[in-house]
N, C-alpha and C positions, 0 to 999 in steps of 0.2 A: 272338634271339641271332644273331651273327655270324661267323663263323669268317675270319680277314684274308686280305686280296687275295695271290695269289700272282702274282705281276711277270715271265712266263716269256720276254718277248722281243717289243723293239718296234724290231724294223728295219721298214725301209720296202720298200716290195714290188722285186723286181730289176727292175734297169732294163733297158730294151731296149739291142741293141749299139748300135754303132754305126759307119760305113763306108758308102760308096755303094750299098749295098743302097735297093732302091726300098722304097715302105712297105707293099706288099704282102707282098714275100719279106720284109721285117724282123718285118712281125705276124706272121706261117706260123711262123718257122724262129726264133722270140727262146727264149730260159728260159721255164720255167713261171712263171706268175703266181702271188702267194702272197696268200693267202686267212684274213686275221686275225680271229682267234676272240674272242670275250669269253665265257664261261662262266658262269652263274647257277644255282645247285641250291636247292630246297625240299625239306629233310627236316621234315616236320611231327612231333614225337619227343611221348615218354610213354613213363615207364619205362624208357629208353634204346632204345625201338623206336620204327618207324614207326608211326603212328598210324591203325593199317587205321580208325577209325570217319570220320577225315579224306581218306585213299586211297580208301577202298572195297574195294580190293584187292589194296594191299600191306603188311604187318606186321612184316616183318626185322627184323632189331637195323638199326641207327644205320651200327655197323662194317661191318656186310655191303653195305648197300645202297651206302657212298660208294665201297667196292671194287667193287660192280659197275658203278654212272657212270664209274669212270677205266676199269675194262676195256675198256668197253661205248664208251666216247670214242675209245680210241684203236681201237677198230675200223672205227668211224667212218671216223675219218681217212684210215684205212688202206685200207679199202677207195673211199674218194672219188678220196685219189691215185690207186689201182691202178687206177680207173675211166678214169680222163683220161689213160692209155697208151694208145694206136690202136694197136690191135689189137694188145696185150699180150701176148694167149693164146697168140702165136708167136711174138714178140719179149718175154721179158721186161725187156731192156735198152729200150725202147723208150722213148723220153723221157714224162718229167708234162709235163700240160697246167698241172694243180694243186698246189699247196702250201699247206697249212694249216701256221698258227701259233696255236697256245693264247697269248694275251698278257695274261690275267686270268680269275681265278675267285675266285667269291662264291658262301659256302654260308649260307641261312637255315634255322634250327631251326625254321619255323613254317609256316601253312598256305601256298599262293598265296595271291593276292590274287582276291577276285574281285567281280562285281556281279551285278546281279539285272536282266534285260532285262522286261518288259510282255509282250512276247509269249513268251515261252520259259520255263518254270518251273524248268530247270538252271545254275545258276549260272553264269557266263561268265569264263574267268579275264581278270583286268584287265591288261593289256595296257601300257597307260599306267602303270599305279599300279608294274608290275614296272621300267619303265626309271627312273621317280623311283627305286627303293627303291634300288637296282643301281649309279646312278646313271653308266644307258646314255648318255645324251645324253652324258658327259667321255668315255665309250668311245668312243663315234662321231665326236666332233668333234676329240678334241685325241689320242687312240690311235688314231683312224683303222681302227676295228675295221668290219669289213664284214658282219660273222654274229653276232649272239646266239642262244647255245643255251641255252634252256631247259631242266633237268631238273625233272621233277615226277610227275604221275598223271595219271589219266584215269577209271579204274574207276567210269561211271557214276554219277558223281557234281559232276564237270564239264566246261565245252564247252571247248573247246581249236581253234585253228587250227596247221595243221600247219606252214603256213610263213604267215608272216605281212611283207607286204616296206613301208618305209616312203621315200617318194621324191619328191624335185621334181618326177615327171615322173610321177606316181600310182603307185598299188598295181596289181601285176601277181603277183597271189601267189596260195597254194590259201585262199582264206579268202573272205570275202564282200567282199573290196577297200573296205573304208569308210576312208577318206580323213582320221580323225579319232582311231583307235585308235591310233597310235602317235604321238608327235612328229617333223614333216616339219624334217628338218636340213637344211644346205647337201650333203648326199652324198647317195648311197639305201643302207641298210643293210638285211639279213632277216632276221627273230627266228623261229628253230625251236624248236618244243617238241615232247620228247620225253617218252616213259612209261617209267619205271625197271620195270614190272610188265614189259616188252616187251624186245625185244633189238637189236643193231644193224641187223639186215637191215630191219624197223620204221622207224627212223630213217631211214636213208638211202633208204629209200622217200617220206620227206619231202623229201628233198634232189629227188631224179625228179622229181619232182612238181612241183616248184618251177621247173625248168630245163626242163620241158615247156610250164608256163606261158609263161614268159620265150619260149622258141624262137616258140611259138604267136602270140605276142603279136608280136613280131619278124617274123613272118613271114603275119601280116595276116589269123590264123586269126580275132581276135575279132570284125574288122568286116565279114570275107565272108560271101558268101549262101551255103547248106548245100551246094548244088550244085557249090560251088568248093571245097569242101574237099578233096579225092579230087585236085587239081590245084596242091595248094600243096605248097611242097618241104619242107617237114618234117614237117606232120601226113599227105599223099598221099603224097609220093614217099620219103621214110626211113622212117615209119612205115608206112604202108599204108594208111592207113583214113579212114572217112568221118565221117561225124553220128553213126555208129551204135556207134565206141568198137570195134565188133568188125576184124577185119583182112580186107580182100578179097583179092582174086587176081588177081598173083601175091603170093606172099608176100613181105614186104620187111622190115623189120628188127624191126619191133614196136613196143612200150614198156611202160611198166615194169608196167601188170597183163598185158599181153599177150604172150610168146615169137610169134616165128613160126607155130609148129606149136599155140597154143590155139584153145582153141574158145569158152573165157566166163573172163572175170575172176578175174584171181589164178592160172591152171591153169600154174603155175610147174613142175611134177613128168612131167607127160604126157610119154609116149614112143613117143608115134604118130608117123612122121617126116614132114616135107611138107619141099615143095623150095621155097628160099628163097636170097635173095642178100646175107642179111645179112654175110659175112663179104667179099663183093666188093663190098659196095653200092657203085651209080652213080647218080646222077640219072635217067639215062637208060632205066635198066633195063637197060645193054647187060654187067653182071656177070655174072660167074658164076653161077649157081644150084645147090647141092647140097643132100642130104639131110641136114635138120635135127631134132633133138629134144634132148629135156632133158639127156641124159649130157653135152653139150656144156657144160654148166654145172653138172655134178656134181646135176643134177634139184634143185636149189636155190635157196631164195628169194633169197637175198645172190647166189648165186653166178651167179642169172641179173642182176641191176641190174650188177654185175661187167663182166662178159660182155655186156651189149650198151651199156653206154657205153664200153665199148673200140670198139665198132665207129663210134662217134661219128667223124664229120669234127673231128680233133684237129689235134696241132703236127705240122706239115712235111707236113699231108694234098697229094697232087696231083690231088685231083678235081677237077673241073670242073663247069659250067653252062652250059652254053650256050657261049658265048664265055665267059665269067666260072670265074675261078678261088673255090673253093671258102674262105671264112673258117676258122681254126678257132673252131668254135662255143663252143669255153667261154670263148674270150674275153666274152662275154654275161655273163657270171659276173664277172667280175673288173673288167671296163670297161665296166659299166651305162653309169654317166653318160655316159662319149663317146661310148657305140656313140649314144644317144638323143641328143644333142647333135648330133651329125654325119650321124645317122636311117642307122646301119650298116640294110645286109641280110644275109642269111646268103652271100652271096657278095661277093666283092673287086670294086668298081665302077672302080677304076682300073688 
């Protein structure tokens, strides 16, 4: 069963101005880009509940659980905008990088879809079989939707990619990039799946992830030798760190398992302070450095992804590289195709 599409808004993403502004200062200083959703839910139901023998570990009524995907959605949202403000935490007026639109949502009454891999004895949700049902490809190609989200389960009972990106110019996503699970359209779009057992802070740890890819990929992490890691400008010099995932010294802005001030994976709450220049970060290292710890994010899982993609090079940043003025980076997000069309770097080459 089917619950009908809801039609929430198909404008087209805002255009840039326009005036003798060069195309540097025009991409820096334009509107937020907006960021079109298409929405997909699996309530697998029995007896007006979820059907924990299908979840594995969720059984709510029917009614609870689709009020908690719309809360849990617009948290979402909410927190991605408030992300893509530089440096928010002091300017709440400080302009979006981002703007999401919800432009359709489809709720199925039944399991995901899934298949059985040779080597892997845990079911694999079908990937492919979700954009026929959904019928993703009319979202992509003629709504010009750029995200499907996923709602579903996890609960140990199947495999799930977190983000999963499908493109003329290949897969750069958290999943094992196979080049055949999703249908390759004339755009790149990226399908997230999310766990209704979980919460937003969960999800939008998918999005990170995603966007670290992307930067990583962008900035030449996948084909470098391990040695050069620690020397490239977003995984070395924004982030800190090496091969090793852990953050060296001095401290520099982090990412998303790692605050400045951790010491192993996920350590989101620590309140040991270490001196770090995420809130002045430079290329250069020639920032500020102050004492950092977790109150700075309310010792929070959401409220650290928050909090350090405000410190992202966003709209109207004036950092520099060298000679080179600084991109804002979520343009990566929004303008795949040209950045890779034109082979952007994370800095303005003209």
């Amino acid at each position: 069963m089917i619950r009908p599409i809801f039609l929430f808004c198909a404008c087209a993403c805002i255009s840039i101005g326009c005036g003798v502004e060069t195309q540097s200062q025009t991409e820096l200083d334009s509107p937020p880009d907006t960021i079109r959703v298409f929405i997909a839910s699996y309530f697998p139901i029995s007896d007006g509940k979820i059907d924990q023998s299908v979840t594995g570990d969720w059984g709510k009524s029917l009614e609870f659980t689709q009020a908690k995907v719309d809360s849990v959605t617009n948290r979402i949202i909410d927190a991605l905008e408030e992300g893509s403000r530089m440096h928010g935490y002091k300017d709440p007026q400080a302009p979006k990088s981002l703007v999401y639109k919800i432009i359709g949502r489809k709720e199925f009454l039944e399991p995901l879809p899934t298949y059985l891999r040779p080597e892997n004895p845990m079911p694999m949700t079908d990937y492919a079989k979700i954009m026929a049902q959904t019928g993703g490809e009319s979202w992509v190609s003629d709504q010009n939707a750029d995200e499907i989200w996923i709602w579903g389960y996890h609960g140990g009972v199947i495999d799930l990619w977190e983000s999963n990106m499908s493109s003329p110019y290949g897969d750069i996503s958290n999943s094992d990039r196979s080049l055949d699970d999703l249908p390759v359209l004339d755009k790149t779009y990226t399908l997230f799946h999310y766990n209704y057992q979980r919460g937003a802070a969960e999800a939008v740890e998918n999005h990170l992830h995603q966007f670290e890819a992307v930067l990583n990929a962008v900035d030449g992490r996948d084909d470098a030798a391990p040695e050069e890691w620690p020397n490239l400008l977003f995984w070395g010099k924004f982030v800190g760190s090496d091969t090793t995932h852990h953050l060296l010294d001095p401290r520099r802005a982090g990412w998303s398992h790692y605050p400045p001030n951790a010491e192993s994976d996920y350590q989101w709450d620590n309140s040991t302070a270490v001196s770090s220049d995420i809130e002045d970060w430079r290329p250069d290292g020639s920032g500020s450095f102050q004492q950092i710890e977790c109150s700075r994010w309310k010792c929070d899982h959401l409220g650290w992804f928050v909090y350090w993609m405000q410190n992202m090079p966003g709209h109207g940043n004036t950092l520099t590289y060298g000679d080179f003025r600084l991109r804002n980076w979520w343009t990566f997000l929004t303008q795949y195709d040209k950045s890779q069309r034109e082979n952007w770097k994370l800095w303005l080459e003209d």
